[in-house]
C-alpha positions as a printed NumPy array, in Angstrom:
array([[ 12.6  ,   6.269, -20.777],
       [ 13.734,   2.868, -19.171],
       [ 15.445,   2.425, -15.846],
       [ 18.594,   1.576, -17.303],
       [ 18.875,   4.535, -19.627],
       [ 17.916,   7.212, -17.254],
       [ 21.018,   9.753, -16.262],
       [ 21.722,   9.075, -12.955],
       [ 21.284,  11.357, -10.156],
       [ 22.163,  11.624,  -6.501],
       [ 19.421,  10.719,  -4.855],
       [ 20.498,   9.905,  -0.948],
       [ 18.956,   7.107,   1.483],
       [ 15.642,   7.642,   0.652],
       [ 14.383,   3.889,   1.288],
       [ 14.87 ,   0.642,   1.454],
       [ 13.478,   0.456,  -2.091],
       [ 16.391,   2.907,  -2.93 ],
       [ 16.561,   3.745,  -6.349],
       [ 19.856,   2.808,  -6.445],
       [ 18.87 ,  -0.556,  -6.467],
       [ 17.605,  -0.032, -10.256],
       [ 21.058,  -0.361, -11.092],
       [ 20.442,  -3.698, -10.719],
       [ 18.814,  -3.792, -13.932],
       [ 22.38 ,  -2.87 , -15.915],
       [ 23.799,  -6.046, -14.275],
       [ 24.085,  -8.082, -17.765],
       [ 27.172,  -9.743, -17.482],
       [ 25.874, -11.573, -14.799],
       [ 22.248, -11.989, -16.321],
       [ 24.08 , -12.959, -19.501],
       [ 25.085, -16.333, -17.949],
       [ 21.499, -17.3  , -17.094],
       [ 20.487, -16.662, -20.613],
       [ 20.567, -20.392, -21.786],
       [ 17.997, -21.113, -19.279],
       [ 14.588, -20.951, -19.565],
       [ 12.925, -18.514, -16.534],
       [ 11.323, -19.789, -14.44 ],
       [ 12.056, -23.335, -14.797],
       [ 10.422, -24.033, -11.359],
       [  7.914, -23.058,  -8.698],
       [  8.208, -18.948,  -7.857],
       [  7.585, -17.776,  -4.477],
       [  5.974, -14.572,  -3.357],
       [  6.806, -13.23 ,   0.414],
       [  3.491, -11.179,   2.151],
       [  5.063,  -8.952,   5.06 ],
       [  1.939,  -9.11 ,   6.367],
       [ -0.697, -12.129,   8.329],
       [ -2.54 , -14.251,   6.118],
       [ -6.229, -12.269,   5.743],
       [ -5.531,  -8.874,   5.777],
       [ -5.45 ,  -6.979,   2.436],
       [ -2.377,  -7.609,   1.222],
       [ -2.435, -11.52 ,   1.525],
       [ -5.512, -11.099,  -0.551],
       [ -4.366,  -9.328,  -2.831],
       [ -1.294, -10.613,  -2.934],
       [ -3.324, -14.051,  -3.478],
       [ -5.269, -12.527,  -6.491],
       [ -1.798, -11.986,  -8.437],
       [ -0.368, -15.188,  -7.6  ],
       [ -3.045, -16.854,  -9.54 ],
       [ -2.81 , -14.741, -12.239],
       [  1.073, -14.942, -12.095],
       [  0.873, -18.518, -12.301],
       [ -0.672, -18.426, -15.742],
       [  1.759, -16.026, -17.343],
       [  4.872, -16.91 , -15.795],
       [  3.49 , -20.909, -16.524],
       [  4.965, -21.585, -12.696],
       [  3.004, -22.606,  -9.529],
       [  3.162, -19.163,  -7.76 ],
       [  3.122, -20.069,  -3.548],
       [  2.423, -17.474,  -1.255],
       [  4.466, -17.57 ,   1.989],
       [  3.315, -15.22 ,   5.101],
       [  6.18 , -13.696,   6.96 ],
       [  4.362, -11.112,   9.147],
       [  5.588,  -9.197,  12.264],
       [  7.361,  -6.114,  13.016],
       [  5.089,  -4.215,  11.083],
       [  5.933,  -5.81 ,   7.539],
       [ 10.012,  -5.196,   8.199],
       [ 10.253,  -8.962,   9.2  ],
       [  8.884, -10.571,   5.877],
       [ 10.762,  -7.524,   3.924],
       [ 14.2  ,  -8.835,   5.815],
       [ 13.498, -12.002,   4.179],
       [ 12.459, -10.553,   0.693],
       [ 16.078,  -8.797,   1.056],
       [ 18.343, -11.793,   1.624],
       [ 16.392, -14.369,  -0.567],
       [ 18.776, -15.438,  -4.242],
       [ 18.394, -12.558,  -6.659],
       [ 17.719, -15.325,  -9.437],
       [ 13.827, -14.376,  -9.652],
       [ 12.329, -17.301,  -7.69 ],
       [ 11.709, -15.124,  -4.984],
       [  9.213, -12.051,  -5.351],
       [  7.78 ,  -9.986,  -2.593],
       [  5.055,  -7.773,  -1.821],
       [  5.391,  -4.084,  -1.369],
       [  2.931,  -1.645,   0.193],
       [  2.393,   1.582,   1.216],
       [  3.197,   0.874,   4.323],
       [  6.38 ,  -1.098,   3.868],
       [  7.841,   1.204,   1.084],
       [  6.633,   4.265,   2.027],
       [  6.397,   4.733,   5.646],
       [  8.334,   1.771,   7.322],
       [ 11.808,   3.493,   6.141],
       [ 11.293,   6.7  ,   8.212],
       [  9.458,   4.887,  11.353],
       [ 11.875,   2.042,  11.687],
       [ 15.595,   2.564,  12.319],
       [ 15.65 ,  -1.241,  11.63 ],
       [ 14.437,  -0.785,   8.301],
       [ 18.087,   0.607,   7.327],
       [ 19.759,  -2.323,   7.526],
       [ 18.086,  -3.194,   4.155],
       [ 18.527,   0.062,   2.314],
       [ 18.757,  -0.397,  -1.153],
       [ 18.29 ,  -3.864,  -1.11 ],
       [ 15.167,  -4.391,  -2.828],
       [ 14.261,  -3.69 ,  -6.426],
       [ 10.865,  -2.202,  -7.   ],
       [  9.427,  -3.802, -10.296],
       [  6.043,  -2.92 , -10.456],
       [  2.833,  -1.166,  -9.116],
       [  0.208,  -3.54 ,  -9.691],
       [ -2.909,  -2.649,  -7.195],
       [ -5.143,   0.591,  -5.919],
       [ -7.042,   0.542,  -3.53 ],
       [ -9.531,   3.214,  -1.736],
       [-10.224,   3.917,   1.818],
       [-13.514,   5.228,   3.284],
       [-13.723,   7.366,   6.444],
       [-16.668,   6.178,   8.182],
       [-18.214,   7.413,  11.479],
       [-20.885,   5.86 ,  13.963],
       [-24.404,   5.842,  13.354],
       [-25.026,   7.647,  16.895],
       [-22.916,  10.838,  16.006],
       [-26.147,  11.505,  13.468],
       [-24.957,  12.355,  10.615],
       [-25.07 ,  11.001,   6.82 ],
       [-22.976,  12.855,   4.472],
       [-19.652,  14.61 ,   4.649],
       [-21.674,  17.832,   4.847],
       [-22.941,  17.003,   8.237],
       [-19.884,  15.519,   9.639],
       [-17.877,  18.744,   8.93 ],
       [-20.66 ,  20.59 ,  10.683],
       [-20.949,  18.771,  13.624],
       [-16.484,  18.799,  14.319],
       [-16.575,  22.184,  13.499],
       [-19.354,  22.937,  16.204],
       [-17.443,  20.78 ,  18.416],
       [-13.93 ,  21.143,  18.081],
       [-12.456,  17.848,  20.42 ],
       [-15.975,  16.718,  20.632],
       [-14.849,  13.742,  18.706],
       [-12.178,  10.754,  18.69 ],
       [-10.963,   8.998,  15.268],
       [ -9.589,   4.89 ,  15.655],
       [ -5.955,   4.446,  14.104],
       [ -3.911,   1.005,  14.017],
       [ -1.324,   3.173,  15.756],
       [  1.248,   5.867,  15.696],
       [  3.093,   6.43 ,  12.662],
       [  0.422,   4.142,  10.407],
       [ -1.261,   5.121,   7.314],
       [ -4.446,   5.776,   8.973],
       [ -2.499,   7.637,  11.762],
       [ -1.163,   9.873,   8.6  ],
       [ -4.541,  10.408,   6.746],
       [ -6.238,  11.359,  10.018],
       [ -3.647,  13.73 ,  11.277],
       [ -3.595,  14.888,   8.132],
       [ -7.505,  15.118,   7.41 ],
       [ -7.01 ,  17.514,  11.165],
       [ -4.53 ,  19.456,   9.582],
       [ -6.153,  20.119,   5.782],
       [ -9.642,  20.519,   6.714],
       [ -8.537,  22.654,  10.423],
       [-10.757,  20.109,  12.603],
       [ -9.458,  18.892,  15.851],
       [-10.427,  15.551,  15.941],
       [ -9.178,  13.62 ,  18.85 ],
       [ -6.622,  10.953,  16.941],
       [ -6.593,   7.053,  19.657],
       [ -3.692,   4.959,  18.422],
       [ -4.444,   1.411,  19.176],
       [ -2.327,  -1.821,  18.516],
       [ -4.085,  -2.853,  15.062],
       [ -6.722,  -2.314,  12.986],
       [ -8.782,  -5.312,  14.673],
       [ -8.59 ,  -3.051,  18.271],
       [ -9.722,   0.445,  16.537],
       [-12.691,  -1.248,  14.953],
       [-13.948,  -2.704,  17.792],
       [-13.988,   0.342,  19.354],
       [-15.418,   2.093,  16.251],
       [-18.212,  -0.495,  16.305],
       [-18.677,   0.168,  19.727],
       [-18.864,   4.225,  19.582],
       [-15.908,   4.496,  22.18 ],
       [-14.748,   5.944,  18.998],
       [-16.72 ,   8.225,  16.204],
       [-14.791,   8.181,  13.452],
       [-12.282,   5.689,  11.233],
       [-11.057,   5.354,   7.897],
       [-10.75 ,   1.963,   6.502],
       [ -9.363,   0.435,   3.591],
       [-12.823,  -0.561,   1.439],
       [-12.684,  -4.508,   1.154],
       [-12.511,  -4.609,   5.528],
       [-14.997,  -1.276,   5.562],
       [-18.032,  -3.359,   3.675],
       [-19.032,  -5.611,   6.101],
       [-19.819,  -2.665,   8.473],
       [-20.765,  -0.451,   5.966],
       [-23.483,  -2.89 ,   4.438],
       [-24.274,  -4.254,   7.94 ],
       [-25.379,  -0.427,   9.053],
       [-23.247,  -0.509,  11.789],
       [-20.877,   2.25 ,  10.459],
       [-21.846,   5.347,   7.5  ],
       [-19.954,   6.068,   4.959],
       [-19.041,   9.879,   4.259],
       [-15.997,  10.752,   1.834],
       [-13.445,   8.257,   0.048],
       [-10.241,   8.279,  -1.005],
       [-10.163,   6.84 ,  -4.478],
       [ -9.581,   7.096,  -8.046],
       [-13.421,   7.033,  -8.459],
       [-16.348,   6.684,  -6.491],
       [-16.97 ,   2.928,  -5.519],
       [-20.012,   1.049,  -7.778],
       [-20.741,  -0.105,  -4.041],
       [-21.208,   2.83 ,  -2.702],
       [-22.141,   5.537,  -5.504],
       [-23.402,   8.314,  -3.15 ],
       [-20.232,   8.422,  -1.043],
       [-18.365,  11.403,  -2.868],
       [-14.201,  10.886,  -3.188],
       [-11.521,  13.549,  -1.743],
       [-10.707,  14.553,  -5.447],
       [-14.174,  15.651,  -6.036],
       [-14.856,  17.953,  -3.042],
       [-11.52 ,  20.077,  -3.737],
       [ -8.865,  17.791,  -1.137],
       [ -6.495,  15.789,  -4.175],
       [ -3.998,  15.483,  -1.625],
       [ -6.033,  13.756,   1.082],
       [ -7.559,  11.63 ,  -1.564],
       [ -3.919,  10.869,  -2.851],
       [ -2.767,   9.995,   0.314],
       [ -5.599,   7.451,   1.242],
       [ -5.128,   5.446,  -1.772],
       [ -3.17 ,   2.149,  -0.786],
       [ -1.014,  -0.009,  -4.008],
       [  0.202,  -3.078,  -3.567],
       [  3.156,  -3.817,  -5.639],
       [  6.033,  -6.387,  -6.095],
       [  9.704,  -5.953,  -5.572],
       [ 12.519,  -8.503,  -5.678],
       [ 15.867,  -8.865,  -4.08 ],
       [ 18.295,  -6.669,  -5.637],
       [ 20.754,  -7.771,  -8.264],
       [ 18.114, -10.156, -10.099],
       [ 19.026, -10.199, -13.468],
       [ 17.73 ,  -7.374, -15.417],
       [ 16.492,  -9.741, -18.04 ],
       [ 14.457, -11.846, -15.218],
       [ 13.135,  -8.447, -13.605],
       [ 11.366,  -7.208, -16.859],
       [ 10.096, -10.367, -17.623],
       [  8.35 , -10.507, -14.092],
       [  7.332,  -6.626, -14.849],
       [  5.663,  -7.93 , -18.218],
       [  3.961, -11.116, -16.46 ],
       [  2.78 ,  -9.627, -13.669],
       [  1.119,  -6.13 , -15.541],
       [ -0.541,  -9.172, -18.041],
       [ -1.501, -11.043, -15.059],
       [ -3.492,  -8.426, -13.259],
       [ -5.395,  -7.612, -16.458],
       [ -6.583, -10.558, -17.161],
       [-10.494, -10.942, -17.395],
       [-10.383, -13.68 , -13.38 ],
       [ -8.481, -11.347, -12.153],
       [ -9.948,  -7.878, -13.154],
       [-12.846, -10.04 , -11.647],
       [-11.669, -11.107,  -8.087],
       [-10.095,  -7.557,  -8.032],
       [-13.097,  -5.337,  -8.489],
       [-15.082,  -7.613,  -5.941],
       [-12.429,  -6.709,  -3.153],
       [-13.128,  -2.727,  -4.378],
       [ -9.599,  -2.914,  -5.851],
       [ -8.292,  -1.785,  -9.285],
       [ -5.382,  -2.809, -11.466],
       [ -3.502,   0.371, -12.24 ],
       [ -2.239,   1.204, -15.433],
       [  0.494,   3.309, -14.639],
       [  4.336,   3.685, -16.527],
       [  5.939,   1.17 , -14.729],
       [  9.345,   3.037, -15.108],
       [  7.657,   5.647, -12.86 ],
       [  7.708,   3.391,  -9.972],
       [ 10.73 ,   3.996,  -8.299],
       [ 10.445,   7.672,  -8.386],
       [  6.667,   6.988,  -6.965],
       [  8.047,   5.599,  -3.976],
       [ 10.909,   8.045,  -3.19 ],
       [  8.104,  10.708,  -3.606],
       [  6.   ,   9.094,  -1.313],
       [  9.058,   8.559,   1.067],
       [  9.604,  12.029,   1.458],
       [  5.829,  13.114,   1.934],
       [  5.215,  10.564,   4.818],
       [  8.747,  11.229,   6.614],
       [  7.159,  15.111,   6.064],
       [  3.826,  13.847,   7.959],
       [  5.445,  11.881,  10.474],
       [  7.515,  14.9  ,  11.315],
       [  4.445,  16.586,  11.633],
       [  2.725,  14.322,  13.636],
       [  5.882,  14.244,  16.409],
       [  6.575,  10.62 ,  15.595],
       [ 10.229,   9.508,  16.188],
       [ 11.954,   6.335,  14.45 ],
       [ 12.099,   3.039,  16.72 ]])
């Protein structure tokens, strides 16, 4: 069933990707003027929330190339970060809905931002998911000087030492503040959780042992990883990683939930009241793009996968996710700013 023909449903504020916003799509009179002219007809521009370098720049880098073959437009990627992605999502908000401005959506901005930022309400409902293009895993990884090798060991030595050990995060209310508080909380281990301003900070210390453990999403991870300086000991993936075939996933040892919630997408949304017309061609270019052969290539070297999910399903994937991480924030005692 499309967005447009679904029955619609109260659904509240849950984001500002409401689902509301897929109402856009039934806005045909207006798309009905545009449709004597050819889309797109110039350059398209895609917004990262985030610094140039992390993950989602080069990610979000990946699909521009690939977007610029099957939307036959120059596809330039423009870095708004700050603010935790809310600044370059303020400007995905108020950019023309007329399709020449796409942005990039994450777990973090769609998922998490709308119950830690009281900021983030002022766009409520004003972006249009469109689709979920890009998994990726995280490892949790601990220092070589706690001794141990395997997720065996590791539960062996916390449960000996309840407090005993301290876990890095990028800081309260992140997604590696969530999958450690929740790792606590699932597998009844009180590791110490050390919220630090970035991910750059917490592996530092993790590099250092001022810190044991970390989790890590996989392309930043390797260098460590490979380098010896941290050891792998349980992902959360889809599958276990080619690069790292004796590290076992969540899923496998009996914890889908964990392994659900370590998974980061990366996904593109639009400012609502594009065109429905304009939003599924972008939907069909950009699902083409990400499965072509260059892509599939640059993709699986970064440990990242395109997903082949029912793109319809997206909304209601983020409003599900919305609720579980308000749930875990709760949990963790961590109040909007």
């Amino acid at each position: 069933m499309s967005p447009s023909s679904r029955p619609h449903r109260p659904l509240g504020r849950l984001s500002l990707l409401s689902i509301a916003a897929a109402g856009a799509l039934l806005a045909l009179p207006f798309s009905q003027s545009l449709a004597a002219e050819a889309y797109p007809s110039k350059p398209v521009k895609l917004i990262v929330p985030f610094a140039a370098g992390g993950s989602t720049d080069i990610v979000a880098r990946v699909i521009a190339e690939g977007l610029r073959s099957t939307l036959g437009q120059p596809v330039i990627v423009d870095n708004k970060g700050g603010a935790g992605g809310l600044i370059g999502s303020e400007a995905i908000a108020q950019a023309a809905p007329d399709g020449y401005t796409l942005g990039m959506a994450t777990v973090s901005t769609a998922t998490i931002n709308p119950s830690l930022y009281m900021r983030a309400a002022k766009i409520e409902g004003k972006l249009l998911p469109v689709a979920n293009l890009v998994t990726m895993p995280s490892v949790y990884m601990v220092h070589p000087k706690m001794g141990v090798r395997d997720f065996t060991g590791f539960m062996a030595k916390v449960k000996a030492q309840p407090g005993a050990y301290s876990a890095g995060v990028p800081g309260l209310g992140t997604l590696g503040h969530l999958m450690l508080a929740s790792f606590n909380e699932t597998m009844k281990t009180g590791i110490q959780i050390v919220p630090y301003r970035g991910n750059g900070p917490a592996l530092n210390d993790a590099l250092a042992g001022m810190v044991q453990v970390m989790a890590d999403q996989l392309p930043s991870a390797m260098p460590q990883i490979k380098g010896g300086k941290l050891i792998p000991i349980v992902l959360a993936g889809q599958s276990r990683s080619p690069d790292l075939p004796q590290v076992p996933t969540f899923k496998e040892l009996g914890y889908p939930e964990l392994n659900e919630l370590g998974i980061s997408w990366f996904g593109l949304v639009v400012p609502a009241g594009t065109p429905a017309p304009i939003v599924r061609q972008l939907q069909e270019a950009a699902v083409k793009a990400v499965h072509q052969p260059d892509v599939q290539k640059h993709l699986k070297a970064l440990g990242a996968t395109a997903t082949d999910m029912d793109q319809t399903r997206f909304p209601a994937q983020i409003a599900a996710e919305i609720r579980r991480n308000k749930a875990l924030l709760d949990k963790a005692g961590v109040k909007p700013e």
